[in-house]
SEZA-535001 format. One record per residue (C-alpha): residue in three letters; z, x, y. Coordinates in steps of 0.5 Angstrom, whole numbers, plus 2048, in hexadecimal, padded with zeros to 3 digits. Layout:
<atoms>
alaZXY;...
</atoms>
This chain:
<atoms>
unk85C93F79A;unk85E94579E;unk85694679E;unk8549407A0;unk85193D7A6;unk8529367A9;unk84C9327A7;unk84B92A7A8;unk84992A7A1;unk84F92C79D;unk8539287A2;unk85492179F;unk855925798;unk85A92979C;unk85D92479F;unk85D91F798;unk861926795;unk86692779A;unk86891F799;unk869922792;unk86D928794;unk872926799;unk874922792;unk87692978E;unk87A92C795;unk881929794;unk88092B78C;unk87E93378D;unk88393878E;unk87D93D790;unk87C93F797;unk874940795;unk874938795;unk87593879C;unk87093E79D;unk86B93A79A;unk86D93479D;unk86B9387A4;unk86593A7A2;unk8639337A1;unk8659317A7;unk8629367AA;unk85B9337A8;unk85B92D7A9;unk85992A7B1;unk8609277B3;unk85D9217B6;unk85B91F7AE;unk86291F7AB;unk8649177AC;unk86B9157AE;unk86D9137A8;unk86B91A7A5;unk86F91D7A9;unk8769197A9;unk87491B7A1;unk8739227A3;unk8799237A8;unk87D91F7A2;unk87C92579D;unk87E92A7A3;unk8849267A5;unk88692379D;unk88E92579B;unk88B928795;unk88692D799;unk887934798;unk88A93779E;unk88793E7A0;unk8849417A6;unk87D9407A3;unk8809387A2;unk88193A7AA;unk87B93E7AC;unk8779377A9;unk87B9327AD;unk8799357B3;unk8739367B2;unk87192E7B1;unk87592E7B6;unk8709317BB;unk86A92F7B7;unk86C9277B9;unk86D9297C0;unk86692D7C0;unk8699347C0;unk86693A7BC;unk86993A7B6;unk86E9407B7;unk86C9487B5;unk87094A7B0;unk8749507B4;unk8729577B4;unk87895C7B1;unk87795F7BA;unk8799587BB;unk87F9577B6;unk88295D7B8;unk88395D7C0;unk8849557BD;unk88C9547C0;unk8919537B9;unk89594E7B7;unk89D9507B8;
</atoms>
């Protein structure tokens, strides 16, 4: 998915597969589940996701039996900024996380 460029012919299966996908969030212990669920974010226009798919979407996130790691956590605030219009957020270079401040 990695490779792949958003295009307005994919997106209604895209958006009909992440309907399907935010059902197996809370059932997977993988972090590649929410790896993939960004890349899929990522290429669907935000303006095409309705509401009652993102109350499913943000219901998978949020759901008491949700993984609870830091890709869970990168993904959250990353449909976070896509809602409200923003870049989707750049995965940190090794530079960056290293003059990050650590937590105590």
């Amino acid at each position: 998915l990695g490779d792949l460029v958003p295009c307005k012919e994919l997106e209604a299966e895209l958006i009909e597969l992440l309907g399907k996908f935010c059902c197996w969030v809370p059932h997977s212990v993988f972090d590649e589940t929410f790896l993939v669920l960004d890349e899929i974010i990522r290429l669907v226009d935000p303006k095409s996701i309705e509401q009652s798919l993102l109350q499913t979407l943000i219901d998978a996130l949020l759901d008491q039996y949700t993984s609870r790691t830091k890709v869970q956590g990168k993904t959250i605030q990353r449909v976070i900024n896509v809602m409200m219009g923003l870049p989707m957020m750049a995965e940190p270079t090794p530079e960056a996380e290293a003059k990050a401040p650590r937590e105590s």
